[in-house]
C-alpha positions as MATLAB code, in Angstrom:
seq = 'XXXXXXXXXXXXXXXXXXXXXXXXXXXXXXXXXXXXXXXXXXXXXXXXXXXXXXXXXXXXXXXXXXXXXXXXXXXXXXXXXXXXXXXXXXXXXXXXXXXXXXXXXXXXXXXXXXXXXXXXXXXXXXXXXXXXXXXXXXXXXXXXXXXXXXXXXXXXXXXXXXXXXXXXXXXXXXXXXXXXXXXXXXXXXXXXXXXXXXXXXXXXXXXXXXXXXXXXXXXXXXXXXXXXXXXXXXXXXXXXXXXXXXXXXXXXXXXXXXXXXXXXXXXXXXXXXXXXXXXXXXXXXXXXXXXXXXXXXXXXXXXXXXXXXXXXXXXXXXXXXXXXXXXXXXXXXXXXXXXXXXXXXXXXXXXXXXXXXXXXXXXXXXXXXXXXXXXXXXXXXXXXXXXXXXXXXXXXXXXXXX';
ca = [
     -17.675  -45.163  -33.483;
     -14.397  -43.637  -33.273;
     -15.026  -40.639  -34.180;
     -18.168  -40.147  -31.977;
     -15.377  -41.487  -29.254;
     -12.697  -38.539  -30.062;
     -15.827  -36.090  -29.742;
     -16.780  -37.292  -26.220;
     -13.250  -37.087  -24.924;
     -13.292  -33.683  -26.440;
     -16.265  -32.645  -25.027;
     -15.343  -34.113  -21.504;
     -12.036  -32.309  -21.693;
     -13.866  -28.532  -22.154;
     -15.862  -29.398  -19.288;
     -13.526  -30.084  -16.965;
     -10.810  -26.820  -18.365;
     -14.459  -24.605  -17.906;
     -14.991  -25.930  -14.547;
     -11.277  -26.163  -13.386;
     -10.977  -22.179  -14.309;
     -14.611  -20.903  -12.992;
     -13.876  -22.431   -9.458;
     -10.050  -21.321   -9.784;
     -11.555  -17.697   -9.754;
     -14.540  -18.029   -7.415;
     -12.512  -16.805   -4.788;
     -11.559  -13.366   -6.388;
     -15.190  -13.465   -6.995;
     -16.682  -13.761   -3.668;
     -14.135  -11.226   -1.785;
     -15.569   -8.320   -0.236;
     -13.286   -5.435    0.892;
     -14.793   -4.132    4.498;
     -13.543   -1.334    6.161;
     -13.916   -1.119   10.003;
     -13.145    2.326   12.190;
     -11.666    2.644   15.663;
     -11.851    6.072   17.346;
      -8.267    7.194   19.237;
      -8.845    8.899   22.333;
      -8.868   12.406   22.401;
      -7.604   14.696   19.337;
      -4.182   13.319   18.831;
      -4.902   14.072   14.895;
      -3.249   10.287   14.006;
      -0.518   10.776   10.957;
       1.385    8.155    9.600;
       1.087    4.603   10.849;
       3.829    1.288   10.671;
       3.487   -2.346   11.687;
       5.892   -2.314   15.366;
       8.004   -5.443   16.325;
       4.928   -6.437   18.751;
       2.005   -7.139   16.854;
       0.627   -3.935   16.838;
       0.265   -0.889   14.343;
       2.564    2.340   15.780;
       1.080    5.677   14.866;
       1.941    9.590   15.411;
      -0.267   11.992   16.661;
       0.584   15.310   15.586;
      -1.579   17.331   17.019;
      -1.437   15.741   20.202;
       2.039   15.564   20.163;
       2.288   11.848   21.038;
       3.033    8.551   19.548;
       0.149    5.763   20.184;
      -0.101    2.120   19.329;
      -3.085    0.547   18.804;
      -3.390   -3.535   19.123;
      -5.621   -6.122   16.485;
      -8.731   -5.895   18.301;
      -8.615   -1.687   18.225;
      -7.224   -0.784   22.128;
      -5.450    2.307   21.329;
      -2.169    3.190   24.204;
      -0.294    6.999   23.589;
       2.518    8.287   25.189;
       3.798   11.514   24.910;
       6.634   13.168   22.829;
       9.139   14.730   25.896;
       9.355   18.203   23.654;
       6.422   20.015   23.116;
       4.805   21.109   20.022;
       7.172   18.776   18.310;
       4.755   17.407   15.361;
       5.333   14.073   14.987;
       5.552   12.937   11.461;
       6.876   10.020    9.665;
       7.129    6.606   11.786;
       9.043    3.101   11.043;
      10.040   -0.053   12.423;
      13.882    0.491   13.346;
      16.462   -2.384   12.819;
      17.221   -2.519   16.637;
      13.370   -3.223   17.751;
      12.360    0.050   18.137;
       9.820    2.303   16.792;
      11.543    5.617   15.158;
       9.525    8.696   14.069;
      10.604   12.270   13.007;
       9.460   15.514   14.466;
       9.244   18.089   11.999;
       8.928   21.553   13.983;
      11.061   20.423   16.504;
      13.987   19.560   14.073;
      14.332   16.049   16.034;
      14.397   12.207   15.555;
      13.218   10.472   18.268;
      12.993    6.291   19.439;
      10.091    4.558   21.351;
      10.547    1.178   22.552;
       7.778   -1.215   22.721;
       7.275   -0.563   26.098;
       6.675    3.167   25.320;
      10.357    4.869   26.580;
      10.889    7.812   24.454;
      14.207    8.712   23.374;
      15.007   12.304   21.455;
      18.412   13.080   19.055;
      18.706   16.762   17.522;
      19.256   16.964   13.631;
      22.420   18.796   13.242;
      21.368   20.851   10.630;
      18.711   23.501   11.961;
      15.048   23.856   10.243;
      15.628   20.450    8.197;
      12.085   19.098    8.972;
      12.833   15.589    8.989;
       9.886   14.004    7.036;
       9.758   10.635    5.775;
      11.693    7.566    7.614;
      12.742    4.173    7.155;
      14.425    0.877    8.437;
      17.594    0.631    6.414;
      19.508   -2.242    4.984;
      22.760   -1.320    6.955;
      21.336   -1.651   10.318;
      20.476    2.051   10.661;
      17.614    4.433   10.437;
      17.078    7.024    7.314;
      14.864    9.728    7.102;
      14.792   12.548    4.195;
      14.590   16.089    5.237;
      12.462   17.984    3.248;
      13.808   21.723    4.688;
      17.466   20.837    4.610;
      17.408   19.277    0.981;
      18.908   16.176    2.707;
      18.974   12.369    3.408;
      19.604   11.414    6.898;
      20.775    8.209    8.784;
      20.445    7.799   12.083;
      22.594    4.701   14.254;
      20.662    2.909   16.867;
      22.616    4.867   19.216;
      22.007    8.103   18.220;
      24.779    9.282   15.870;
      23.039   11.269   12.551;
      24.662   11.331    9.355;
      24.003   13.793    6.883;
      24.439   13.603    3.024;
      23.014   16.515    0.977;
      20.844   15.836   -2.621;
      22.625   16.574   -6.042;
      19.409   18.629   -7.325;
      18.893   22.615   -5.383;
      15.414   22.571   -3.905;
      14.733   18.781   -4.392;
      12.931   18.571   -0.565;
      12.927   14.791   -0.137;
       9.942   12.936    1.726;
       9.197    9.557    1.493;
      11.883    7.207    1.804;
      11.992    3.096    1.370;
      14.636    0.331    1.875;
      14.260   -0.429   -2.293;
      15.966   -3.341   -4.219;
      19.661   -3.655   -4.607;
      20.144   -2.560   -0.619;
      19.883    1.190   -1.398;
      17.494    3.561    0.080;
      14.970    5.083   -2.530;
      13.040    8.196   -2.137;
      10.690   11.143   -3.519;
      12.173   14.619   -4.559;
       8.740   16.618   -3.839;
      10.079   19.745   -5.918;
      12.994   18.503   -7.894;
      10.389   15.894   -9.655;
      12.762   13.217   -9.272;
      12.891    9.715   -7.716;
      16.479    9.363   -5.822;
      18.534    6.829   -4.630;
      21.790    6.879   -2.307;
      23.548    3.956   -1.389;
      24.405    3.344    2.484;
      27.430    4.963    1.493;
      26.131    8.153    0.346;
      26.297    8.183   -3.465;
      23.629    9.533   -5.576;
      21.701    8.543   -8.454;
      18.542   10.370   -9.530;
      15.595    9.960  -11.822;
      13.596   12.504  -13.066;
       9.937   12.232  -14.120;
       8.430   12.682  -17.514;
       5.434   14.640  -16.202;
       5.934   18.214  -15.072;
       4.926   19.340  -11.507;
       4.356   15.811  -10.410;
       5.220   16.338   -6.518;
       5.996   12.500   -6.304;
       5.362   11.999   -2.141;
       4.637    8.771   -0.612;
       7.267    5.751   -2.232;
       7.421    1.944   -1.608;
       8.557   -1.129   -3.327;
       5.645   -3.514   -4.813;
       5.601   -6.982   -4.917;
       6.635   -6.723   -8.479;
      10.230   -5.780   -7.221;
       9.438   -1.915   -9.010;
       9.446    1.434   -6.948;
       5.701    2.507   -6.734;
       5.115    6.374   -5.255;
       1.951    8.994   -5.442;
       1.695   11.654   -7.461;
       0.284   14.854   -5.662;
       0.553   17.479   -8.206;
      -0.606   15.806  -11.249;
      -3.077   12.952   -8.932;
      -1.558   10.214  -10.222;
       0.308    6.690   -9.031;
       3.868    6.173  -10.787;
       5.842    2.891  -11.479;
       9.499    2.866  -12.176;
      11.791    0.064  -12.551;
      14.714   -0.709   -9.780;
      17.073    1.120  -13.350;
      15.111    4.357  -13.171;
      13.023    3.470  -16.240;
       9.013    4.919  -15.585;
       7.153    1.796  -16.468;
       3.879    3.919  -15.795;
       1.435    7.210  -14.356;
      -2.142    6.090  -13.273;
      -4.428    8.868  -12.638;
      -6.685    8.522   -9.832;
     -10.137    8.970  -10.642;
     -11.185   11.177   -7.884;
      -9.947   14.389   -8.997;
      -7.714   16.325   -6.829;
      -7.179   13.228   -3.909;
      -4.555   14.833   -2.360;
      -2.364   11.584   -2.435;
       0.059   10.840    0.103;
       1.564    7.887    1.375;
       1.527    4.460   -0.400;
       2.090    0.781    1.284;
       2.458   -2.464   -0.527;
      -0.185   -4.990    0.682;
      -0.105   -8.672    1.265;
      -2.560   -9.138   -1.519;
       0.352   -8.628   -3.716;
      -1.449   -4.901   -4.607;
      -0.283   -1.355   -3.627;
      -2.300    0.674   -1.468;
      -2.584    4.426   -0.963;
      -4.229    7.335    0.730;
      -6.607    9.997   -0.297;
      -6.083   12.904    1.783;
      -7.303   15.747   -0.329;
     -10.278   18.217   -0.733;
     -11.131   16.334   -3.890;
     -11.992   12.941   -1.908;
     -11.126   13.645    1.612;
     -12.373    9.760    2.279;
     -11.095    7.173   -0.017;
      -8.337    4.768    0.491;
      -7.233    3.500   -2.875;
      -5.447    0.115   -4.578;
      -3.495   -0.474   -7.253;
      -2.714   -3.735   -9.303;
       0.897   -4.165  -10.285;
      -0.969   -4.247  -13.502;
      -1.979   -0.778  -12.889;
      -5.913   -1.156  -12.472;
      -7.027    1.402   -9.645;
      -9.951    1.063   -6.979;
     -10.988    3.740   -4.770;
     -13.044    2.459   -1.094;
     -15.153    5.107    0.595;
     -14.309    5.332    4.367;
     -17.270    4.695    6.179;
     -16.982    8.362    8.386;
     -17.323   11.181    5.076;
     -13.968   13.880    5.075;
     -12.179   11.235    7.818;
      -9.436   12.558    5.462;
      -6.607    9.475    5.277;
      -3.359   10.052    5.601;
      -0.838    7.583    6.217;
      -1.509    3.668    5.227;
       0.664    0.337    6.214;
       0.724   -3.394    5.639;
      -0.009   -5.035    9.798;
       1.144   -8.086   10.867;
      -2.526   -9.678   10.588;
      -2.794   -9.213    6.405;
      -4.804   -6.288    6.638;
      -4.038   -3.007    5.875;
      -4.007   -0.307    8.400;
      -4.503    3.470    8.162;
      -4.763    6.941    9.590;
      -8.203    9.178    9.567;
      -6.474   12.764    9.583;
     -10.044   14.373   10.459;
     -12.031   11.572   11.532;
      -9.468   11.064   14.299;
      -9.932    7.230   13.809;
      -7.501    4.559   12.983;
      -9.278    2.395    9.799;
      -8.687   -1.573    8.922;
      -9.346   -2.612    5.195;
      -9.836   -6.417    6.062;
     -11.367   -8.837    3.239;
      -8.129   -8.954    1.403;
      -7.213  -11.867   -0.766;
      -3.947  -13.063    0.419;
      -1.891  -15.235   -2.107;
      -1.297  -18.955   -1.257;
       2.445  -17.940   -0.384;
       1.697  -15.489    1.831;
      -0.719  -17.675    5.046;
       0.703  -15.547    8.303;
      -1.413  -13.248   10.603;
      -5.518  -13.531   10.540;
      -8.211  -11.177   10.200;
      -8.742   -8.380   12.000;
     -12.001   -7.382   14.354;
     -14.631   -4.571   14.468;
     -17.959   -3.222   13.322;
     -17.256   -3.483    9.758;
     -18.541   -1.379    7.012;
     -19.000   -2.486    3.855;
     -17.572   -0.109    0.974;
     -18.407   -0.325   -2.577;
     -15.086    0.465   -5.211;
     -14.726    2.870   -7.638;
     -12.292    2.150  -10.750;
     -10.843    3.878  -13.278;
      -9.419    2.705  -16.815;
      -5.514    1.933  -17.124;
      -3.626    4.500  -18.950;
      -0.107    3.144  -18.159;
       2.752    3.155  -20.866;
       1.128   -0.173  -22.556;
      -0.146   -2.091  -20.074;
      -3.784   -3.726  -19.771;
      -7.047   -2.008  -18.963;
      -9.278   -2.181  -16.087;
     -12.932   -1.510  -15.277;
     -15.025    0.000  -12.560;
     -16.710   -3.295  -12.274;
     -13.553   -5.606  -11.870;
     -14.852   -8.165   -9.093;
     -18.345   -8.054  -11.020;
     -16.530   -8.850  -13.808;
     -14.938  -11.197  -11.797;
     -17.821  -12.831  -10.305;
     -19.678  -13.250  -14.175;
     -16.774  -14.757  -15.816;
     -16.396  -17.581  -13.317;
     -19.986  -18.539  -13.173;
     -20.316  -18.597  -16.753;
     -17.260  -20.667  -16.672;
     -18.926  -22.776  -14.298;
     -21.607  -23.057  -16.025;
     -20.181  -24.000  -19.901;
     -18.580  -26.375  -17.823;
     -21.580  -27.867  -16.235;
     -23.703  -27.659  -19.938;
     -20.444  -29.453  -21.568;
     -20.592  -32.186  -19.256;
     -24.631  -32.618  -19.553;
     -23.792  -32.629  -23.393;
     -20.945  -35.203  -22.609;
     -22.820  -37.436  -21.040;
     -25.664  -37.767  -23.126;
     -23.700  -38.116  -26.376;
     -21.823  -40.911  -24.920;
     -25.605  -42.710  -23.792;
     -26.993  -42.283  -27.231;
     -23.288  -43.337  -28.663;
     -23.391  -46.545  -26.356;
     -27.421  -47.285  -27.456;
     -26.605  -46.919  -31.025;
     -23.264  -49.075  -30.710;
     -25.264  -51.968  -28.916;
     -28.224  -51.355  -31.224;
];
C-alpha cells in the first residue's frame, strides 16, 4: 500500500511539473509578429527613426529634406529643414526635450522641438558628415562624423566639441549611450568598436573578422554592445570590456544591414536595407538565434529601426516611402508600459537561421513552431499523467477496501 502510495504522489507530481511548464510557454507559443504599413506623404524618402519625448516616433526625410513625426495611430506631421539640400540623417531624443538630427551634406546639427521649431549649429570642421547621433549621459548630444574621422558633442545650447579617433580612416557612424556612462560607437573602416568617455579619452576594439564595416550599434538588454555587420552580413556581440562574445550571419545573403535597436521583448532588432533582401526587418535573441520578417510592400528597403513608447518597434521603408510597426511582440512581465499599436496589419511569416556564435546555443527556422509543439505535448503528458494518476489511485483504493 505504501508503495502504490509513493507512486501516485509521483505520478501526480509529473503531472502537475508537465502542465505547470506547457502553459508557462503557451504564450511564446501563440504570439504572432504582424507588421502594419503607413504611407508618409509625399517622397520625403524616411531615414532613421527615434521614440520623441511626446509619444510619437521622430523621423528624417532625406530626400525631402524635412524631419516628420508620425503619432500611434499612423498621422504623419513634417516640417522642413531651414537649409536646403541638407540630407537629414541620424535622429535622437536629446537630454533637454528635444529632437536632434544631423545633416550630412550640409555639414550641420540641427534641434526640433516638439512643437516642430527648427534650430541649425555648423560643425566646425568642414565636410565632416555628421552621421550617427545620440542622447548622452552628460546632458549633451554626440554624434560621430564619418568624413572628419571624429566624435562630436553638441550642448543644448549649441556649443560643438570635437575630439578626433586614435585609428587614420576609422569614419565613425553609429553611436550609443553604452554601459559605464561612456558613449560607444562603430569604426565603419577602421573595423573597430570605440569608446570615449564624456571627457574625451579613447579606448578601441578591433574585430576578429576582416572587412566587417560594423554600422548600426546599441546596447541589449543583456547589458553587451550589439552592432551590424555590413561587409561580412553579420550581427556582432561584444562585452561592455571589448571581449567579442559573438558574429551571427544573417541568412539573407547580402542584407545590406544598417541600424540596430534593442526591443522591449528583451531581443535586438535590425534592418535589412540591401539588394540581397531589400524587405526584411530582422531579430536577434541575446542568445543569438536570428529571424528575418518580410515587409508586407516587396524592395520597401528598411532603413532605420527604434523601440516606441507603445512596445512596438518602429521603422523606416527607404523605397516604400512608408513608416512600418512590428506589433505582436512579447513583452516581459517587467516591462507592462505603452499598448499596442493600430493599422491594417499584415501578417509575416519568419525566416531563421542556425547560431554560429563563439559557443552559444542553436536555433531553428521553426522556433515558435517549435515553440508551440513542445508546450502542447507538455500539456498533454501532463494531462495523460494525471488520467494515469487518478486511476491508479481508484484501483489502489478498490483493492485496499477489497
Amino acid at each position: 500500500m505504501k508503495t502504490n502510495i509513493k507512486r501516485l504522489k509521483h505520478f501526480g507530481f509529473l503531472a502537475a511539473s508537465f502542465l505547470a511548464l506547457g502553459l508557462l510557454m503557451v504564450p511564446n507559443a501563440l504570439a504572432a509578429i504582424a507588421i502594419s504599413e503607413y504611407p508618409v506623404p509625399g517622397t520625403p524618402q524616411p531615414g532613421y527613426i527615434a521614440a520623441g519625448p511626446d509619444g510619437n516616433m521622430w523621423f528624417t526625410g532625406t530626400s525631402g529634406n524635412v524631419i516628420a513625426k508620425i503619432t500611434p495611430s499612423g498621422t504623419v506631421a513634417q516640417y522642413p529643414v531651414p537649409t536646403s539640400n541638407a540630407d537629414p540623417s541620424g535622429i535622437a531624443k536629446g537630454p533637454d526635450g528635444n529632437m536632434w538630427f544631423s545633416e550630412l551634406q550640409a555639414n550641420q546639427i540641427g534641434k526640433i522641438t516638439p512643437s516642430g521649431t527648427i534650430t541649425e549649429y555648423a560643425v566646425p570642421t568642414s565636410n565632416s558628415s555628421p552621421y550617427g547621433i545620440t542622447g548622452g549621459p552628460d546632458g549633451n548630444v554626440w554624434f560621430g562624423e564619418a568624413g572628419a574621422n571624429q566624435i562630436g558633442k553638441i550642448t543644448p545650447s549649441g556649443t560643438i566639441t570635437e575630439y578626433p579617433v586614435p585609428t587614420s580612416g576609422g569614419s565613425p557612424r553609429g553611436i550609443v549611450t553604452g554601459p559605464g556612462g561612456n558613449l560607444w560607437f562603430s569604426e565603419y573602416f577602421g573595423n573597430k568598436i570605440g569608446e570615449v568617455t564624456p571627457s574625451g579619452t579613447f579606448t578601441e576594439y578591433s574585430l576578429p573578422t576582416a572587412n566587417s564595416r560594423p554600422n548600426g550599434i546599441t546596447v541589449g538588454s543583456d547589458g553587451n554592445i550589439w552592432f551590424t555587420e555590413t561587409g561580412t552580413n553579420k550581427i556582432g556581440k561584444m562585452d561592455p570590456s571589448g571581449n567579442v562574445l559573438g558574429e551571427y550571419p544573417v541568412p539573407t545573403n547580402n542584407s545590406g544591414l544598417d541600424t540596430i535597436a534593442s526591443g522591449p521583448d528583451g531581443n535586438l532588432w535590425f534592418a535589412e536595407y540591401g539588394s540581397g533582401s531589400g524587405s526584411n526587418v530582422g531579430q536577434i535573441t541575446p542568445a543569438g538565434i536570428i529571424t528575418e520578417y518580410p515587409t508586407p510592400t516587396s524592395n520597401s528597403a528598411p532603413l532605420g529601426i527604434a523601440a516606441g513608447p507603445d512596445n512596438n518597434m518602429w521603422f523606416t521603408e527607404y523605397a516604400a516611402n512608408n513608416i512600418g510597426v512590428i506589433t505582436g511582440l512579447t513583452i516581459p512581465p517587467n516591462n507592462n508600459s505603452g499598448s499596442g499599436g493600430t493599422g491594417n496589419a499584415s501578417a509575416s511569416g519568419g525566416i531563421s537561421t542556425p547560431d554560429t556564435g563563439y559557443g552559444t546555443p542553436a536555433g531553428s527556422a521553426t522556433a515558435m513552431r517549435s515553440i508551440a509543439t513542445t508546450s502542447f505535448v507538455m500539456i498533454g503528458a501532463g494531462l495523460w499523467l494525471l488520467y494515469r494518476s487518478r486511476r491508479n489511485a481508484h484501483y489502489t483504493i478498490k483493492r485496499y477496501i477489497a
